[in-house]
N, C-alpha and C positions, 0 to 999 in steps of 0.2 A: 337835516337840520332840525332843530328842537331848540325850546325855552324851557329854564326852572327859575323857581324863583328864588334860587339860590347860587352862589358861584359855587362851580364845580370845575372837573377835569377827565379825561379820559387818560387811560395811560395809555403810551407810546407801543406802537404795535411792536413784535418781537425786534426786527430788521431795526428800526429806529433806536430801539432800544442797542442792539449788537453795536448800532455805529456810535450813540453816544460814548458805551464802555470803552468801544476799540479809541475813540478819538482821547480820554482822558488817559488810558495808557501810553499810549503814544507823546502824550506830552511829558512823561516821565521816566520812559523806555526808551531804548534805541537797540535795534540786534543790525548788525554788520557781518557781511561773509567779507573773509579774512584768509590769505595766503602770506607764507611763508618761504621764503627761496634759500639754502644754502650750496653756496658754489663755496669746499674748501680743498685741499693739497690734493685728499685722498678721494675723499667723499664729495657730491651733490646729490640734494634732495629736498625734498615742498613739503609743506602741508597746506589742509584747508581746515578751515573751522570758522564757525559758529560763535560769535559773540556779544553776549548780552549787557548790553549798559542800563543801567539806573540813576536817575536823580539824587543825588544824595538829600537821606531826610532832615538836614539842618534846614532853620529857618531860612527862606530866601535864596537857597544853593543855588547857584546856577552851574555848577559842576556834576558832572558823568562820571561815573567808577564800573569797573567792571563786577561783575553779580556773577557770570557764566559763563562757560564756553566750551564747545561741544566742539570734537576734534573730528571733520568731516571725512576724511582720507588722507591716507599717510601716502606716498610713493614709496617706490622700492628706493634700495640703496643704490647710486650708480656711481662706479668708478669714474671720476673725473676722466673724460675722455681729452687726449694732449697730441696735438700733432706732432711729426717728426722735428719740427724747430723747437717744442717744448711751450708752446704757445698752445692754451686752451682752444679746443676744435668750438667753436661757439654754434656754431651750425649743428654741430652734434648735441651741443645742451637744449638748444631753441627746441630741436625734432624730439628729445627727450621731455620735456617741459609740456611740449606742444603735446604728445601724448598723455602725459599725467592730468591735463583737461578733459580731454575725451574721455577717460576713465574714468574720472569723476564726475561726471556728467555734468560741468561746468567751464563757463566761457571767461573770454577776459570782463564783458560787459556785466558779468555776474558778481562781478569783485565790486568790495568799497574801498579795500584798503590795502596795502600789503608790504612788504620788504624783503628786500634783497641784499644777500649778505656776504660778500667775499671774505675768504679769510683764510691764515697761513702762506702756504707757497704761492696758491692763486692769485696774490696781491701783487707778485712779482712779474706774471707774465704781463707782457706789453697789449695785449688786448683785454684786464680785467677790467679795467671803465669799461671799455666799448659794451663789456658782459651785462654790467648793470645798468649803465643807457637803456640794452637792446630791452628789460623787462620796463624800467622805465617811462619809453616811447609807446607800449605795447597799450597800455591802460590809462598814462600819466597821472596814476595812484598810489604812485608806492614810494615808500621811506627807501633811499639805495645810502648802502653803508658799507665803505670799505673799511674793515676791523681790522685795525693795529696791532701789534703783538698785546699789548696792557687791556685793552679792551676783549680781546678775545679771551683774553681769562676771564676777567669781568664774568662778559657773557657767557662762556662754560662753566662757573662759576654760577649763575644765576641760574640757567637750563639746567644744569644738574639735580639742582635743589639744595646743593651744599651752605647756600647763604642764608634762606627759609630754613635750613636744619640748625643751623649755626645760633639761630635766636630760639628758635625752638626746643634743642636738646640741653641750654645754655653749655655750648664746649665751642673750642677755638678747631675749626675744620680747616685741616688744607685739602684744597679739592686739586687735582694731577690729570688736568684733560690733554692724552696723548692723544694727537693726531695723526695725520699721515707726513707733515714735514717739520712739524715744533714738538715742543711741547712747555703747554700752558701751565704755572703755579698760581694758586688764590688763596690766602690767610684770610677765615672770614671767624668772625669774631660777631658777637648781637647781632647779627642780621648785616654786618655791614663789612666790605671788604676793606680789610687792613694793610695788605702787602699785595704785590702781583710780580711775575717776573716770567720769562719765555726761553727757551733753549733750543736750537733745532736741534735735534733728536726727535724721528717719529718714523713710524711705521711703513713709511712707503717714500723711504730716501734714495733705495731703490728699488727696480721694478724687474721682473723676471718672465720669461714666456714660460710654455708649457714645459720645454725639456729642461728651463734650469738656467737658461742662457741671460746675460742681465741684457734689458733693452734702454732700460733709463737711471743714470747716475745723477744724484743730487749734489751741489760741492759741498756738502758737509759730510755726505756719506767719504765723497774722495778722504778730507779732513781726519774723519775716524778713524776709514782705511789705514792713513800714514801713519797716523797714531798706534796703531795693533800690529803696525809691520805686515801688511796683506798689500796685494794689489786690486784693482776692480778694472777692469777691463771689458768697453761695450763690445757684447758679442757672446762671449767665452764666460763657461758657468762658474758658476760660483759654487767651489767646494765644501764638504759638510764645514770641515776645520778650518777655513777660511771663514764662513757664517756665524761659526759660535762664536771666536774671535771677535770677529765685528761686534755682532749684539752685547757681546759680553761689556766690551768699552762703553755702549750705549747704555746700557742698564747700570753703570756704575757712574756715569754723569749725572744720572740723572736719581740713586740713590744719596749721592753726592748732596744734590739740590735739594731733595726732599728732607735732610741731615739738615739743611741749613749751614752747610759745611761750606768754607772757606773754600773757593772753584780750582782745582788746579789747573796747568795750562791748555790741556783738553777745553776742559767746560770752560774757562774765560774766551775762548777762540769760539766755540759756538752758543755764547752767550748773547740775545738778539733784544734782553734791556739789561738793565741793572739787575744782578743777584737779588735773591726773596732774601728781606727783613729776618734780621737774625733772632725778631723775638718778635711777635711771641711763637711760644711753643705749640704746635697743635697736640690735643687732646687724641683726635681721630683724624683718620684716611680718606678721603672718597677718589675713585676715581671714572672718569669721562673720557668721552671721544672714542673713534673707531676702535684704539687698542683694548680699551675696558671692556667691550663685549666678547675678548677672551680672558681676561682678569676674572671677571663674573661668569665665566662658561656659557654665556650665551649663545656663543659662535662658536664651530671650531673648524672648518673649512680655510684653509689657506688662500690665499688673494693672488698669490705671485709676487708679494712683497714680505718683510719682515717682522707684520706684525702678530702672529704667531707664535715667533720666535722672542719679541719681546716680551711679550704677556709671561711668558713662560719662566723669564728670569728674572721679571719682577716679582714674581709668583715664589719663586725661591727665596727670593731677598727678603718678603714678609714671614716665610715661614723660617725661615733662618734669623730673624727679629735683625736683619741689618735696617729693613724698616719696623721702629720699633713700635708702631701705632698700632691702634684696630681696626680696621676695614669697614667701612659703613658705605651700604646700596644705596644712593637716593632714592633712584628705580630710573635715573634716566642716562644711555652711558650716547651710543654714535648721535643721540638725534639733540644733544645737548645741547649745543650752540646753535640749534635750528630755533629759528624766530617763528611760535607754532601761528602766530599772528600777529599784524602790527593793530596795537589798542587803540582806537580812538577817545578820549576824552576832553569833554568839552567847557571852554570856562569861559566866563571873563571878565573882562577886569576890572579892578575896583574904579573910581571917581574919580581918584586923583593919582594920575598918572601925567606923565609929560612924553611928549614928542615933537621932538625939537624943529622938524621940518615935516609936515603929514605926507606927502611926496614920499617920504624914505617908507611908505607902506602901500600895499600890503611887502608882508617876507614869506616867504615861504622852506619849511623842510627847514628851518634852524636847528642844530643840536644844541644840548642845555647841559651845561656842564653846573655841577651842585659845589660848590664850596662850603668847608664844615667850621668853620669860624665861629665861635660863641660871638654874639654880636649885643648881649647882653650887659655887656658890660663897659669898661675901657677899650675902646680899640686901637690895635696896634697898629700900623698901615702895616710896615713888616710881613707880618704874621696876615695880614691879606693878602700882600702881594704871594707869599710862600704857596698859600694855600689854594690863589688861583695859578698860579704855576702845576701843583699838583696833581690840582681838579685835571687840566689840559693835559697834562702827562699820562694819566689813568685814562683818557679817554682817546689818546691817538688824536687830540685834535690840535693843528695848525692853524693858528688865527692868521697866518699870514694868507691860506689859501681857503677856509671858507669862513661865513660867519659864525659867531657864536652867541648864545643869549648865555649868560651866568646868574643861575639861581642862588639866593641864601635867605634866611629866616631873620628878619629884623625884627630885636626886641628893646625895651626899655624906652627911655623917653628920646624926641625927636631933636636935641640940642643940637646948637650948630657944631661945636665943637666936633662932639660924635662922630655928626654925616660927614665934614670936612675931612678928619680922619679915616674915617672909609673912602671916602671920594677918593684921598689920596692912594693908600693902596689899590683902589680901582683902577687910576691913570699908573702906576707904576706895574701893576701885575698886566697891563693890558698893553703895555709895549706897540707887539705885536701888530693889535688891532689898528691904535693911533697910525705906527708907519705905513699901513696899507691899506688907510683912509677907511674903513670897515664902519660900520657903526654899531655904537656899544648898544648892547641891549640887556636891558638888567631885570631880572623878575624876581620881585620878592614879595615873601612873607608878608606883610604888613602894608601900613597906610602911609609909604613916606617917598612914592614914586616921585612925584611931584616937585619935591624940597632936593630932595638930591637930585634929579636928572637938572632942577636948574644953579646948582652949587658947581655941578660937573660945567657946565653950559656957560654961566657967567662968571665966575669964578676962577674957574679954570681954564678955559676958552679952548677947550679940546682939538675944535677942528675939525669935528666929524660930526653926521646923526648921533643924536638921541631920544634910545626909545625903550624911556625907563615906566615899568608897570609895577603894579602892586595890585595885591588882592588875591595872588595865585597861586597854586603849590607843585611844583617841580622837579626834577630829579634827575640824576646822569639816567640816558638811555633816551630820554626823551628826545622829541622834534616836537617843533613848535610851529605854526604857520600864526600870523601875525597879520587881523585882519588890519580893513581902513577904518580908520576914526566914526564911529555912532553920535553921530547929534542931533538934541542938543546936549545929551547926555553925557557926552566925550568921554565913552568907554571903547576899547577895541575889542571884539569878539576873538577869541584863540581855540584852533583847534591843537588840543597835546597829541600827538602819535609817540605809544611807548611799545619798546618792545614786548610781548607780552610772554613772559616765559613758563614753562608745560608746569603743571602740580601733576602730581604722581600719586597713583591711585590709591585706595583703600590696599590695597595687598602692597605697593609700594611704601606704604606706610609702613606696614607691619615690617617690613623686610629693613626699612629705616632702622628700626626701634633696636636692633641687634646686630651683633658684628656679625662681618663674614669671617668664618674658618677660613684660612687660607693654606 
């Protein structure tokens, strides 16, 4: 100890110093280990990665955005393992899974976050909940999302990179993610998907052993069959001219689709939504999913199914201009609709929000469906109700069977008339919800939670929760967890989980920037 006669200071020894830095980054950082699970027709497979959140630097933010992410381990590819009733071996995915830890030399307890993704034909076996339960149960961290037909293109559409090229190259992309028992179409246009539509048709409709012999029939593959005048029979091989046959019908369905051509009775019979939007035109090609990694030559190893054979006459169909586009790589083809991580971002909400009963909170794991409604101006209820109809179409979601939060951007001044007019198409598009008692949850843009959750509430006398927020910003793909009411400040704390889909490297880029010779 010592006296001056002066105030003074010593500086903080090194250690003291490391921990004040560490502590001010942390208040504005966040890094999260992050898995990905895809269980789909043909394919299952994980990742792990790395990812870095930030504060966003506007005044006051209380919102995280992602800045980074570092992709820790990929697994191998692994055939959907299916037992003899055609029901996912889930024992075999768990022991599959269970190793892709140990190789990574990480645990479940290692995880913040993650998701699980059914999709295609695995939606169909009678055990794909239990599938996503069992990773669910495992950690009780993870986003689980059974993917609709409309969604999975989305999402193949987004993992590929066709929707980021779409705003980026400004040209109208249709992205073609073939998989093992569909296949996915996505019009993306600025950045934003325009059209989406699904067909089965895909690579592993069926499944062949080593001598040639078929062990697994799909009934669409039967469907084909009858259409080409072949037989398929379990057991008994399947001849060369029998095969071409087949594929040939398949690759002409689906040059069909990609034509925007009027379906004939083939394609309308294995048609699994609505036909793709007959305009707009794509500019360029891209395509996704297990079959593109022989489109792009990446593969060429045979599986014991079709897709091989399909690659091969798609391959014809472009160089023969019956597809008359250019071919662009994004750089991402089988691992496309793999969720490389579920994002955390973190927000919340503005001051003037309303909730109608605090009991209806915490929510957890809401999907957020985005409606694109100019809200600027006159509102039409109509044209809300259309558009959240829409939203829910594009995204496989049933308000009768979970809940939904619906995001939109409100702008202009806060009149009654306005909100009333919204409100209305709100209770008109939300149907649904009202009959099974659900509670609306509404996240918008703007500072007017409050005025409309009680126009809906007194006004309208709904009948259900309301848990309308403002202050937020959201987007199809997200989940939302929906904390308890902060007082006295009566805000709710929200964590977003979005899926977080791959960017594609420097060399992927380059390979973007030009067509493929086909």
């Amino acid at each position: 100890m010592h006296e001056l006669d002066y105030a003074h200071f010593h500086p903080a020894s090194e250690r003291e110093a490391e921990f004040i830095r560490d502590t001010i980054w942390k208040a504005d950082n966040v890094e999260l280990t992050t898995v990905g699970v895809d269980v789909g027709s043909s394919t299952s497979h994980l990742m792990f990665a790395r990812v870095h959140l930030q504060r966003l630097s506007e005044a006051l933010s209380s919102r995280f955005v992602v800045v980074d992410r570092d992709v820790l381990w990929r697994s191998p590819i692994l055939l959907t393992p299916y037992r003899p009733d055609y029901t996912i071996d889930a024992d075999a995915l768990k022991s599959f899974f269970d190793g892709a830890f140990r190789e990574a030399g990480l645990t479940p307890d290692d995880i913040d976050s993650g998701a699980v993704i059914l999709t295609g034909e695995a939606l169909k076996r009678v055990n794909a909940r239990a599938i996503a339960d069992l990773f669910a149960e495992e950690t009780g961290k993870f986003v689980c999302a059974s993917a609709g037909h409309n969604l999975e293109s989305v999402m193949a559409a987004h993992g590929s990179g066709a929707v980021r090229l779409s705003k980026a190259e400004d040209k109208t992309f249709l992205n073609v993610d073939i998989g093992g028992g569909t296949t996915k179409f996505a019009l993306c246009r600025g950045g934003e998907i325009v059209s989406t539509a699904a067909v089965a048709v895909g690579g592993r409709l069926i499944a062949l052993d080593g001598d040639g012999a078929l062990v697994r029939i799909e009934g669409p593959a039967l469907q084909i069959a009858e259409d080409a005048g072949i037989s398929l029979v379990p057991g008994a091989a399947l001849e060369a001219g029998d095969r071409r046959a087949l594929v040939r019908r398949m690759a002409d369905v689906l040059v069909g689709a990609i034509r925007q051509e009027e379906p004939d009775a083939l394609a309308r019979d294995l048609l699994v939504t609505a036909p793709l939007d007959a305009a707009p035109r794509p500019d360029v090609i891209s395509f996704s999913g297990g079959v593109s990694e022989y489109i792009y030559e990446r593969e060429g190893d045979p599986h014991g199914d079709l897709g091989k054979s399909l690659a091969h006459h798609i391959h014809h169909a472009l160089t023969e201009e019956r597809i008359p586009y250019p071919v662009y790589d994004p750089g991402q083809g089988i691992r496309a609709t793999v969720v490389g991580a579920s994002q955390f971002s973190v927000q919340v909400s503005g001051n003037t929000i309303m909730v109608s009963d605090e009991a209806a909170l915490p929510l957890r794991n809401v999907p957020v469906v985005r409606i694109r409604a100019d809200l600027s101006g006159d509102i039409e209820p109509a044209r809300i109700e259309s558009e959240i109809g829409a939203a829910l179409a594009r995204n496989d979601i049933d308000p009768a069977e979970t809940n939904v939060a619906l995001a939109f951007r409100w702008e202009g001044l806060p009149l009654h008339r306005r909100l009333h007019d919204l409100a209305t198409g709100l209770c008109d598009g939300l149907r649904g919800v009202l009959a099974e008692k659900r509670p609306i949850v509404l996240m918008m843009e703007g500072d007017t939670g409050r005025t409309l959750g009680h126009i809906l509430k007194d006004e309208f006398d709904v009948g259900v929760d309301i848990v309308s927020v403002d202050g937020v910003q959201l987007k199809d793909l997200d989940y939302v967890d929906i904390g308890t009411m902060i007082h006295p400040t009566e805000v709710v704390p929200l964590i977003i989980k979005s899926l977080l889909f791959s960017t594609p490297d420097a060399s992927a880029e380059a390979s973007a920037a030009s067509h493929v010779e086909a």
